[in-house]
N, C-alpha and C positions, 0 to 999 in steps of 0.2 A: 700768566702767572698760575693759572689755573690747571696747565700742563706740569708744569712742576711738582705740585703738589699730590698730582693723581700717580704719576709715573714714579716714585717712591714707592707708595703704597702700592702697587701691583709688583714692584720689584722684591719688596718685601713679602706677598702672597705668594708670589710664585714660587722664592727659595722658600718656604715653608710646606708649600705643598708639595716639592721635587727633596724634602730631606732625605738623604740615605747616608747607612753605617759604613765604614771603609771594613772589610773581612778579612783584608790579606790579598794577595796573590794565586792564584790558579798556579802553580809551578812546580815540577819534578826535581828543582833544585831542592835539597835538603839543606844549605849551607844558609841559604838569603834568609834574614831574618823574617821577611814579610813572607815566606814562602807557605802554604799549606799543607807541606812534607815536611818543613820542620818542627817537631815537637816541641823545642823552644821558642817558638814564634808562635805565626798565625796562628799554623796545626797543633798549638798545645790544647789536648783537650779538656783543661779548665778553664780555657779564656771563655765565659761567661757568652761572646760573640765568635768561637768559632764554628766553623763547620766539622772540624771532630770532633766537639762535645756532645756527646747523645743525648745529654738533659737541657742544651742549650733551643732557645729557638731556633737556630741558623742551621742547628747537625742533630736534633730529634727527630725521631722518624713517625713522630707524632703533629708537630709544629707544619702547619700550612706555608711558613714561610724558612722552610727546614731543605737543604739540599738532598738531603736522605730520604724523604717521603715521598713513598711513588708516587701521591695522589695532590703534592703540594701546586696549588694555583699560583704562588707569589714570592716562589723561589729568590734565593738568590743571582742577581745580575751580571755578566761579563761584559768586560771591556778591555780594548787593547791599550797602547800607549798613547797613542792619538785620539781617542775618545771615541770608537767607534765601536757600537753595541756588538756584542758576542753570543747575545742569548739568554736564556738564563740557565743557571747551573743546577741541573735537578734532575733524579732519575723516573720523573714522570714521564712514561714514553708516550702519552697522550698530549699533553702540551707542546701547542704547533711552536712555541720557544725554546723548549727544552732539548737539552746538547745532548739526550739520552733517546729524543724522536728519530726512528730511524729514516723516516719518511721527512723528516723536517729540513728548514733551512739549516739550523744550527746544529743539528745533530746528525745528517747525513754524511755519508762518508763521499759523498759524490759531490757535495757542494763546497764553492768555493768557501764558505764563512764559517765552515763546522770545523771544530777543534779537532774532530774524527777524522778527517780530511788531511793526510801525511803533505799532500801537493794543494794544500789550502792553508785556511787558518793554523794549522795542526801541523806545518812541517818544522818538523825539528832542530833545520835549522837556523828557526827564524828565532829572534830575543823574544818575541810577545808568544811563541808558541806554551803551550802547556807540558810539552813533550820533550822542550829543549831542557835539559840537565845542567846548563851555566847559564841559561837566559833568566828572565824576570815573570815571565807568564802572562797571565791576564789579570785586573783588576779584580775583584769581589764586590759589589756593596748589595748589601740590605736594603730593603724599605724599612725605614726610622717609624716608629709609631705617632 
């Protein structure tokens, strides 16, 4: 009985501690509503949670957790459609997560998982790539305060 009762209570800590915002789409598509190229969607830059709002957290080039700050530690997250992490989205090229390291996993153009990577992550014409123009791209989320 006493299993029951624990194993809630960590199910509950756990989705509180793993909360994240959804941002949109990673995507070259201008049409998909969820895309970050379109300006009436994700990429409108007064969605309060976009990454082209310059005064938002998510697209300040002041904000720590800002995709635009070279220097952000807790950038925005990618993920493909299957759940499978992509990095985070940041032009810090110091961050060994960052899709802007050149040297990195995520950000090399040599490695399989980098979006930089045309014969990787990044071929154009896969539906999760960022570069495909009729796919869907990658996930977005935030760290939720």
């Amino acid at each position: 009985m006493k299993r029951i009762i624990i194993l809630p209570a960590l199910m509950v800590l756990y989705a509180t501690a793993t909360a994240q915002n959804y941002l949109g789409n990673l995507s070259s598509n201008p049409y998909a509503p969820n895309s970050t190229t379109n300006p009436y969607g994700a990429g409108n830059p007064y969605n309060p949670n976009s990454i082209s709002n310059p005064y938002g957290q998510y697209g300040s080039e002041y904000s720590n957790r800002s995709a635009n700050n070279p220097y952000a530690t807790e950038a925005p997250k990618l993920y493909d459609n299957e759940g499978n992490y992509r990095g985070r989205l940041s032009s810090n090229p110091y961050d060994p997560d960052s899709t802007s390291n050149p040297y990195g996993r995520y950000g090399s153009q040599y490695s399989p998982d980098s979006i930089n990577n045309p014969y990787g992550a990044g071929n154009p014409y896969s539906s999760n790539s960022p570069s495909n123009p009729y796919g869907q791209g990658l996930s977005i989320y935030g760290d939720d305060d």
